[in-house]
VEXDREN-2710 file (C-alpha; in Angstrom, 1 decimal):
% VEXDREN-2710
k/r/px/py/pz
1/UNK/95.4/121.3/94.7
2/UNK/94.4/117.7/97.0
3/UNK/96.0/117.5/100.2
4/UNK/97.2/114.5/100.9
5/UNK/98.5/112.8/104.0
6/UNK/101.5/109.4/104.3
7/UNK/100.2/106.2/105.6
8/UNK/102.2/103.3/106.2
9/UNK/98.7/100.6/107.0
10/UNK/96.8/100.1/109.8
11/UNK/99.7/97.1/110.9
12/UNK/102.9/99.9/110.9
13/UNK/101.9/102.9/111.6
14/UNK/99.9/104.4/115.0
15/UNK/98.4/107.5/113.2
16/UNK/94.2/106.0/112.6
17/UNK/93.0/106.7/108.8
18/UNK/90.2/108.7/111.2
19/UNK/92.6/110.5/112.6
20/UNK/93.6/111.8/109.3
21/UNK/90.5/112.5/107.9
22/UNK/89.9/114.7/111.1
23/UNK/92.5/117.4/109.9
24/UNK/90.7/119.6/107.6
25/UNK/91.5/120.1/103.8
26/UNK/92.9/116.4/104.1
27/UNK/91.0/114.1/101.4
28/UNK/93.8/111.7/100.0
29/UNK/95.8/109.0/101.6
30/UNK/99.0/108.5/100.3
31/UNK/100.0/104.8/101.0
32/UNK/101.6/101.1/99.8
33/UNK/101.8/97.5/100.2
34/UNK/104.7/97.2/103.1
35/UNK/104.8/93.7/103.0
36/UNK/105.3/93.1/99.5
37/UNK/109.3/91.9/98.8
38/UNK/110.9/94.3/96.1
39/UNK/110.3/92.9/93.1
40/UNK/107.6/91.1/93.5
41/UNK/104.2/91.8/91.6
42/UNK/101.3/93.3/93.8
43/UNK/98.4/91.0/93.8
44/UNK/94.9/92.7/93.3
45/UNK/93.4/91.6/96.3
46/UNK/95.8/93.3/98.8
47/UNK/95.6/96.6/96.5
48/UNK/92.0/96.2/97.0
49/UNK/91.8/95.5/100.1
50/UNK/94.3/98.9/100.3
51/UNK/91.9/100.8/98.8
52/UNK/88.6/99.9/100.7
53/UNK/90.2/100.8/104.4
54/UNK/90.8/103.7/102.9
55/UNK/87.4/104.7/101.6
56/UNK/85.4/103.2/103.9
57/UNK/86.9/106.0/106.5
58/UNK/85.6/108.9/103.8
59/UNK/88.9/109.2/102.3
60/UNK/90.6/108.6/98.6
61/UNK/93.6/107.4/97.2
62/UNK/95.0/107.7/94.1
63/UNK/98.8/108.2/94.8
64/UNK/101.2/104.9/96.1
65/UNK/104.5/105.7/97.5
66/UNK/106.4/103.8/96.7
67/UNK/106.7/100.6/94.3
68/UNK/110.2/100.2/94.5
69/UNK/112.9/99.3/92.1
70/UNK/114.8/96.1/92.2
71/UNK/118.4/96.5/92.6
72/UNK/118.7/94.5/89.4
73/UNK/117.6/96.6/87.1
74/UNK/119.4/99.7/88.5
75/UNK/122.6/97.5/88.1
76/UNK/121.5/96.7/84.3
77/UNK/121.8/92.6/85.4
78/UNK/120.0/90.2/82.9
79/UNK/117.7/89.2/85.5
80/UNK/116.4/93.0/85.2
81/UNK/113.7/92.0/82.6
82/UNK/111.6/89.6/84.9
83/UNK/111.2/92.7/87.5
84/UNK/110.7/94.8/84.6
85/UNK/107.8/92.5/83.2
86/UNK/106.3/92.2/87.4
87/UNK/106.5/96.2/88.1
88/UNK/104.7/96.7/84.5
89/UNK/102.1/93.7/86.2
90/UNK/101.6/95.8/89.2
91/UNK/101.1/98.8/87.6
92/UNK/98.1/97.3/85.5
93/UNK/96.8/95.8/88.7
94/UNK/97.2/99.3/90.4
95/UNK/95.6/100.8/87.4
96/UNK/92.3/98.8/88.0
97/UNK/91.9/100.0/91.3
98/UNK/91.8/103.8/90.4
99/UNK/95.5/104.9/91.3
100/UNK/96.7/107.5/89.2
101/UNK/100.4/108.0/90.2
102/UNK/103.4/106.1/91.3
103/UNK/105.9/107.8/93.5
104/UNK/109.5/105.9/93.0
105/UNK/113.3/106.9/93.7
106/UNK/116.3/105.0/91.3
107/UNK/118.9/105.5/94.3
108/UNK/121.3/102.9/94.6
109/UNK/120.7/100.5/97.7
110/UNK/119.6/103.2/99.9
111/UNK/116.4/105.2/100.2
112/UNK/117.0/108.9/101.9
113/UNK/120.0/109.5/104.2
114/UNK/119.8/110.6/108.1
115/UNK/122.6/110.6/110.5
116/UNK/119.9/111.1/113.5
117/UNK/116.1/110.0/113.5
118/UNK/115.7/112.1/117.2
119/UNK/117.7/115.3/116.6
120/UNK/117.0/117.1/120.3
121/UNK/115.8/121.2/118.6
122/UNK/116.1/123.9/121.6
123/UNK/112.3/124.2/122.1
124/UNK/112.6/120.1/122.9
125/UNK/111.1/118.4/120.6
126/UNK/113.2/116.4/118.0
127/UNK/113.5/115.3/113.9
128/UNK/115.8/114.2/111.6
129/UNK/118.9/115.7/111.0
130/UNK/122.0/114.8/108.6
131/UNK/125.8/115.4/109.2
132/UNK/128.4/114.9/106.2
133/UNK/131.4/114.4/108.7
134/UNK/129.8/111.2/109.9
135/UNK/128.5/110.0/106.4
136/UNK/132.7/110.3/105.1
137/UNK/132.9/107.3/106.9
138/UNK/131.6/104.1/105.9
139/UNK/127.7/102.6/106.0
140/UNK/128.6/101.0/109.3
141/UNK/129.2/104.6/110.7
142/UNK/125.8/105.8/110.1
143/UNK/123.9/102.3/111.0
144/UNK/125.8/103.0/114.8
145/UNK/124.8/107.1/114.9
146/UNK/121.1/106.2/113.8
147/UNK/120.7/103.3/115.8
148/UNK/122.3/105.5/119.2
149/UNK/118.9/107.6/118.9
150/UNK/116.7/105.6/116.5
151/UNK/113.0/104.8/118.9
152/UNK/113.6/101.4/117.1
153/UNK/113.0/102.7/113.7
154/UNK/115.1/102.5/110.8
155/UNK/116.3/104.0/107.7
156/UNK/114.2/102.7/104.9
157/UNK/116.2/100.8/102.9
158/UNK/118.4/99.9/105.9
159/UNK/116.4/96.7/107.2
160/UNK/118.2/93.7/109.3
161/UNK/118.0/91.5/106.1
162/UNK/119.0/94.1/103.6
163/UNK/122.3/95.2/105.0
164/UNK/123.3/91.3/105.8
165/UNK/123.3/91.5/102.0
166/UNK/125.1/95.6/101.7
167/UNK/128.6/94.3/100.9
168/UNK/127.2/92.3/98.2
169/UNK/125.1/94.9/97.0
170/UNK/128.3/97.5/97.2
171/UNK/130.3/94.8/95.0
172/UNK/127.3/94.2/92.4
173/UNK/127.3/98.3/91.8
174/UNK/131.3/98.9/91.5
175/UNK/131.5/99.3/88.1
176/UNK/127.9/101.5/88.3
177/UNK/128.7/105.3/87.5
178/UNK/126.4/108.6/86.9
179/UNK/126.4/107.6/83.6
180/UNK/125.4/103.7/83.9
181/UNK/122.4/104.0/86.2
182/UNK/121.1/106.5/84.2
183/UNK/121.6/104.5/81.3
184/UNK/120.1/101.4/83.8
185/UNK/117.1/104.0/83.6
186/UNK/116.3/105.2/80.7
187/UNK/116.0/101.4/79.8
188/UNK/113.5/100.7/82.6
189/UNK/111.5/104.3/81.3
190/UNK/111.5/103.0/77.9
191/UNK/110.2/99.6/78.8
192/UNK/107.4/100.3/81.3
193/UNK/106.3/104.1/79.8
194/UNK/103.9/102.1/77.0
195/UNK/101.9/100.5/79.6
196/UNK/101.6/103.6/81.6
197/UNK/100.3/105.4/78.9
198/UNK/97.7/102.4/77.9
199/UNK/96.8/102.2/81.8
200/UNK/96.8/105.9/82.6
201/UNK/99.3/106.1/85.3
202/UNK/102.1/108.4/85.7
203/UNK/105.3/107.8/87.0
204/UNK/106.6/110.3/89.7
205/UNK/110.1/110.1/90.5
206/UNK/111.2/111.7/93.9
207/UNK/115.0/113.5/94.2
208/UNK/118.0/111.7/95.5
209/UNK/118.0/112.8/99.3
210/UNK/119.9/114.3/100.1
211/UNK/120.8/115.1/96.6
212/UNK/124.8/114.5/96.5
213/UNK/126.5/110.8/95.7
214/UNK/126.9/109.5/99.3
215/UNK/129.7/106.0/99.9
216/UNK/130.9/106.7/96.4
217/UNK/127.5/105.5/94.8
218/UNK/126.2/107.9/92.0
219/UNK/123.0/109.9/92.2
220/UNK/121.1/111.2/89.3
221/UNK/118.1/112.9/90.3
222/UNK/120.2/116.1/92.2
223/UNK/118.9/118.8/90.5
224/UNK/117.4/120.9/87.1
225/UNK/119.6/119.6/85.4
226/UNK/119.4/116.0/85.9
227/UNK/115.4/116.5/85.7
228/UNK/115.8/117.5/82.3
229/UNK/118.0/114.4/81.3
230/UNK/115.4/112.2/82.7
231/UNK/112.3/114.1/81.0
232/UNK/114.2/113.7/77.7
233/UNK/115.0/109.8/78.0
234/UNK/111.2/109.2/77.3
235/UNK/109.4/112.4/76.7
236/UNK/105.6/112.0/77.8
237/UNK/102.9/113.1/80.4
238/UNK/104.2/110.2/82.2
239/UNK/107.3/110.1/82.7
240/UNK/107.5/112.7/85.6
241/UNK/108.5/113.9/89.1
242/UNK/107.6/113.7/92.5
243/UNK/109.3/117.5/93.5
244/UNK/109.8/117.0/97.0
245/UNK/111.0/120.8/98.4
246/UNK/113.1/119.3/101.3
247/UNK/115.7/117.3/99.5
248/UNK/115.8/119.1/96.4
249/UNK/116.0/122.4/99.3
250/UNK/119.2/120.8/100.6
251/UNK/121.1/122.0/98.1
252/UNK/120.9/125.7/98.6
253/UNK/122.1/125.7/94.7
254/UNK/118.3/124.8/93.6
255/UNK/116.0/127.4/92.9
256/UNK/113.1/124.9/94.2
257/UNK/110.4/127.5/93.2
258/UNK/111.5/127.9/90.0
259/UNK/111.6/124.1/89.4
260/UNK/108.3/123.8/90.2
261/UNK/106.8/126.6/87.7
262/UNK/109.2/124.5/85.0
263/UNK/107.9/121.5/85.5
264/UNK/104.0/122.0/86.2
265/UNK/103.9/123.9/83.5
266/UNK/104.8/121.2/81.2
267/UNK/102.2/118.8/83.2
268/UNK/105.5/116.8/84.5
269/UNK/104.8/116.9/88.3
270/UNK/101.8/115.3/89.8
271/UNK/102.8/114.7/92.7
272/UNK/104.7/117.6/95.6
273/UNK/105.9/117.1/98.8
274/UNK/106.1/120.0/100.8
275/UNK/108.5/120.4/103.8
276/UNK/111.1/122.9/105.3
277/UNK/115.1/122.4/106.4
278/UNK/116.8/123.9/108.9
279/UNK/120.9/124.5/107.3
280/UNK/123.4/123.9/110.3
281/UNK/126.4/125.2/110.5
282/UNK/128.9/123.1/108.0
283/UNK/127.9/123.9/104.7
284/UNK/125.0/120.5/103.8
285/UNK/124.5/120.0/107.3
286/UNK/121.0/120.2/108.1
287/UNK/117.8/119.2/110.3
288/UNK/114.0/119.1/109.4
289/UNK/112.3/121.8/110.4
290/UNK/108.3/123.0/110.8
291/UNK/106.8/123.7/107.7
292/UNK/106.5/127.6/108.4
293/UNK/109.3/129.4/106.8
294/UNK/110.2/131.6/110.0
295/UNK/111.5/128.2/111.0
296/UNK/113.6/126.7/108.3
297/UNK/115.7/128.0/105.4
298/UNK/113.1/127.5/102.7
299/UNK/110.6/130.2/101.7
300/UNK/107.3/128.4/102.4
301/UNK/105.4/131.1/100.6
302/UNK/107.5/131.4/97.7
303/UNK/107.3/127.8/97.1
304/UNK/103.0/127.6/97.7
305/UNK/103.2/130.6/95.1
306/UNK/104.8/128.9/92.1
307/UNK/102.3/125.7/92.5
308/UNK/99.2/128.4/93.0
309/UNK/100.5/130.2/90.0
310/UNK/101.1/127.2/87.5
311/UNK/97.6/126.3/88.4
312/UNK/98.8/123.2/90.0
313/UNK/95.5/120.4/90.1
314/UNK/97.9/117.7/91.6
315/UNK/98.5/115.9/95.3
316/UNK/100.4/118.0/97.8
317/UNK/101.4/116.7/101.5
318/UNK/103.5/117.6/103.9
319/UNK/107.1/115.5/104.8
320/UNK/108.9/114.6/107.6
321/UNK/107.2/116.7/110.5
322/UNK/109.2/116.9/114.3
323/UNK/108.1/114.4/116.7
324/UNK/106.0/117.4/119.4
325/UNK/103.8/117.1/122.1
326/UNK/105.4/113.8/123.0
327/UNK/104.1/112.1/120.4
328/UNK/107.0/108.9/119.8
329/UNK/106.1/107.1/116.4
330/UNK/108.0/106.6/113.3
331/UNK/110.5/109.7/113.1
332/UNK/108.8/112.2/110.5
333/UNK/106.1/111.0/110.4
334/UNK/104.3/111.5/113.4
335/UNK/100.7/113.0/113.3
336/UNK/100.5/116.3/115.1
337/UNK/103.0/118.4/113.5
338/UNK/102.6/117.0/110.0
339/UNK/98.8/118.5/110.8
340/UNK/100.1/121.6/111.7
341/UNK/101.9/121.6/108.7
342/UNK/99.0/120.9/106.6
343/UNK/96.9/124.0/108.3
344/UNK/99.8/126.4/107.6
345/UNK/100.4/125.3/103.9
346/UNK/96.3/125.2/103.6
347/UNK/96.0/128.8/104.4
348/UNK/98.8/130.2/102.3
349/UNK/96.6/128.3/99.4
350/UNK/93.5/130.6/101.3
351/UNK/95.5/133.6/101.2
352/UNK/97.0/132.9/97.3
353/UNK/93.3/132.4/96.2
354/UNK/91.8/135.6/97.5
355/UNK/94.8/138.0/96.7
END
């Protein structure tokens, strides 16, 4: 197992590549070109460029999260083929500069779902939270809760000149079902999977989060189930999954251990993300939590178990941290309790090893 750690570029976020290389176990730098429009082919000189910032702190990276998906192709348009031919482009480019995985989601106009980027916990510090009673209403409604309590971030996905376009998008996906976008996907898989095999990189799709259809737009990465529909579209090394614990965890129906002893085993799942939820009290409510699973719902050790007993050789790092010590950077992702995060799932490995 490689620990890994989120980095949004020296431009975005306040967290120092030094900073991470100062929490122990912590070799890889999980990161992405920001600034590139959806769509768009990534040039080789800003991948470069990328990659020696990181190295030239004493770090590595072999992981991107993400390269996103144009809407086009999830909505099966004609126009889906010229992304298709510029995200096969960028993976060759990526491919020459040593990254080994690509992290991507195929949920429809939105990334991952909060209703509250500063959710106040007891002890006083805060994270992100989600409420179904306020998602029932429309897109608007959550834009005006996360934006009450927001620091001045935003959703990804959500940007000012993405949702001037959101009705069109909502329009463009109406006749778009479960069945559609996974059709929309398994002609994107077949089309880019030969290249990843000639270039070596493997395709790690994360969960829908959380993992339930939200504004009447389908989802179909929820669960086992839907895992083993998308294996079976192209079936190959690389055509796998980014197992993320904390969305797949918010549906208490997923035996999230047990998923990840499926799927490494097969050598489907390079890539984990490792985080804990708090359930509140309506039944899908819920808030991030710390890692540690005295704290949230999810069974930490249970979870480190099934990656130590698969022999799991991939990249693990922690998710969505609280904002403690009054640390006030992008929600989740602050430094100090994501590193705390990273010492507690670092010493259950310890402790796996020598038992």
């Amino acid at each position: 197992m490689e620990m890994g750690f989120r980095w949004y570029g020296e431009k975005d976020d306040p967290i120092k590549l030094q900073d991470i290389r100062q929490i122990p176990g912590t070799k890889q730098v999980v990161g992405a070109l920001y600034d590139i429009p959806v769509g768009e082919v990534w040039p080789k000189s800003e991948i470069k460029s990328l990659k020696d910032q990181v190295e030239s702190a004493g770090l590595k990276i072999k992981i991107i999260e993400s390269v996103n998906i144009h809407d086009d192709i999830k909505i099966g348009l004609p126009s889906r083929d010229k992304y298709i031919e510029n995200y096969k482009e960028t993976i060759k480019n990526l491919a020459a500069y040593g990254i080994k995985v690509i992290c991507y989601n195929f949920m429809p106009i939105f990334d991952w779902v909060r209703t509250d980027l500063h959710y106040k916990l007891a002890d006083g510090s805060t994270d992100l939270a989600f409420q179904h009673k306020i998602v029932e209403g429309s897109p608007d409604d959550i834009i005006k809760s996360v934006q009450k309590n927001s620091n001045g971030f935003i959703l990804p996905g959500w940007e000012p000149e993405r949702l001037a376009e959101v009705k069109k998008l909502f329009k463009a996906y109406e006749n778009v079902d479960e069945n559609k976008l996974a059709e929309n996907m398994e002609y994107f898989l077949k089309a880019i999977m030969p290249t990843c095999e000639k270039y070596d990189v493997k395709m790690a799709m994360h969960p829908d989060d959380p993992p339930r259809p939200l504004f009447g737009l389908p989802r179909i990465y929820k669960n086992v189930e839907d895992m083993r529909k998308i294996e079976n579209m192209y079936d190959s090394p690389y055509n796998g999954f980014t197992i993320c614990t904390g969305s797949l965890g918010e549906n208490p129906k997923n035996d999230v251990p047990a998923i990840i002893r499926e799927f490494v085993k097969k050598n489907k799942a390079p890539f984990i993300h490792v985080r804990n939820i708090k359930f509140m009290g309506n039944e899908g409510d819920f808030h991030e939590s710390a890692h540690l699973s005295s704290e949230g719902s999810l069974d930490m050790y249970e979870i480190m178990k099934a990656l130590h007993d698969t022999n799991f050789n991939g990249v693990v790092r922690p998710d969505h941290g609280r904002d403690i010590w009054g640390e006030e950077g992008r929600p989740g992702y602050g430094l100090y309790d994501r590193a705390l995060g990273i010492a507690y799932l670092n010493g259950l490995w310890e402790a796996l090893n020598k038992a």
